[in-house]
N, C-alpha and C positions, 0 to 999 in steps of 0.2 A: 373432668374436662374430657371433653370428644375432636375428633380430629376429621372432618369429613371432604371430599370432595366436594368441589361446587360447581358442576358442569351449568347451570341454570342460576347466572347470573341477574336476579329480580334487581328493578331498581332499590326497594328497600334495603336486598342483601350489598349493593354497592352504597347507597348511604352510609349505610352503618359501618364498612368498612372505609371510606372516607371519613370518617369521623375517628376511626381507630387510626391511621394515617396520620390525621394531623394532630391527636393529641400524642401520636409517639414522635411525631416529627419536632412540635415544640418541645418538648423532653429533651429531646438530644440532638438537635442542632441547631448550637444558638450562634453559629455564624449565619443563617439565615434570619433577613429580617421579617417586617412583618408583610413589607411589597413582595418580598422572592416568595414567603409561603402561599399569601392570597394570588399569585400568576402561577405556582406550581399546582397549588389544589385544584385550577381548572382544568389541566388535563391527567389527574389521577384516575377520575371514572374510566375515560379512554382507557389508559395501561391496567384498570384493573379487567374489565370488561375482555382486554383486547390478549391477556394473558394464554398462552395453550391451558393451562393446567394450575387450578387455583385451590388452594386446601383452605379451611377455616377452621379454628380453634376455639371451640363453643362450650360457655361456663356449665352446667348444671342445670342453671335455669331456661339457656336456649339462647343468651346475648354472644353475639362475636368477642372476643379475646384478643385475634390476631391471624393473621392471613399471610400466608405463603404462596406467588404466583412464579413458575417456570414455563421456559420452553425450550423445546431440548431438553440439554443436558445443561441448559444455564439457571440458575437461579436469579429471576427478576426483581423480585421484591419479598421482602419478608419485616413485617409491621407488629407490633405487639401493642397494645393499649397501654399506655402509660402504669395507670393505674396497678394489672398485674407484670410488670417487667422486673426481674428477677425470682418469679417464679416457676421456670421451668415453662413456660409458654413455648417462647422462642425456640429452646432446644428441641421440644419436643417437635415443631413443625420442620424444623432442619431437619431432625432425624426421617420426619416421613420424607420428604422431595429427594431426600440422599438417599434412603435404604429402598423407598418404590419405586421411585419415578427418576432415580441416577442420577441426580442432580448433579453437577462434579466442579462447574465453575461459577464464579458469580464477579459483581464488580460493586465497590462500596466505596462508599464517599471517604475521601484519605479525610476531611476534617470533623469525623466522627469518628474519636477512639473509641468511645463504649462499643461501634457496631466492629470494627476494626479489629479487637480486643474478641471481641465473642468469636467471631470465624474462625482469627486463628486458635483462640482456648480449644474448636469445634473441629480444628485437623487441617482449615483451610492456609494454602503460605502465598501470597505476592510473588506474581512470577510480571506480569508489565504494570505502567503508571500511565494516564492521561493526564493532559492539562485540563479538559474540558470533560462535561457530559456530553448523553447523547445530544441534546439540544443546541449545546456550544457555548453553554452555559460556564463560566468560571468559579467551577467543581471537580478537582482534581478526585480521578476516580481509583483506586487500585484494583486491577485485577486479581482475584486468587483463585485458586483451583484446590479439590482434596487430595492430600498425602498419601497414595497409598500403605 
């Protein structure tokens, strides 16, 4: 596995990461139905595209794995494929956006323990709560920031 920057977001390279998106999305949150997934996945390209700072996590053979996008110092989104999730995917893209690019806060959905569960395993702790996403959506979100 390789870990690269993606400053030259191609539409191919946003396909394929929408497509890693939504099979990690059905994966792990199955409070979402199938209306909330198909009105969320149309504006993923936007938040991927729109990201500062986007890493992708590429097999061997050259297919995306999982993508981590920040700005700042916030961690936006960090996605793994279904398919390799609990192999070290994930941690490794954490560890880049925290150890390069200082990643230090991010916000996760409270009713996704898997993702919940990782951040903090990862150093991150719950310091606020929404009711809502950014959208206004009812997705109670938790703020966590790293431990020093």
């Amino acid at each position: 596995m390789r870990i690269d920057d993606a400053p030259n977001r191609t539409p191919q390279l946003v396909e394929a990461l929408l497509n890693i998106w939504e099979r990690s999305v059905r994966s792990t949150h199955a409070f979402l139905g199938e209306a909330d997934i198909t009105r969320i996945r149309a504006y993923v390209p936007q938040a991927i595209a729109g990201v500062e700072r986007l890493a992708v996590a590429y097999a061997e053979d050259g297919h995306p794995l999982g993508f981590a996008g920040v700005n700042g110092k916030a961690l936006e989104m960090l996605l793994v494929d279904a398919d390799v999730r609990g192999t070290g995917v994930g941690s490794a893209l954490l560890h880049r956006v925290v150890d390069i690019w200082h990643a230090q806060e991010l916000e996760v959905n409270e009713q996704s323990p898997q993702a919940v569960g990782f951040y903090e395993h990862m150093g991150f702790v719950a310091f606020d709560r929404r009711e809502t996403d950014d959208r206004g959506e009812p997705y109670p979100l938790l703020r966590l920031r790293l431990e020093a």
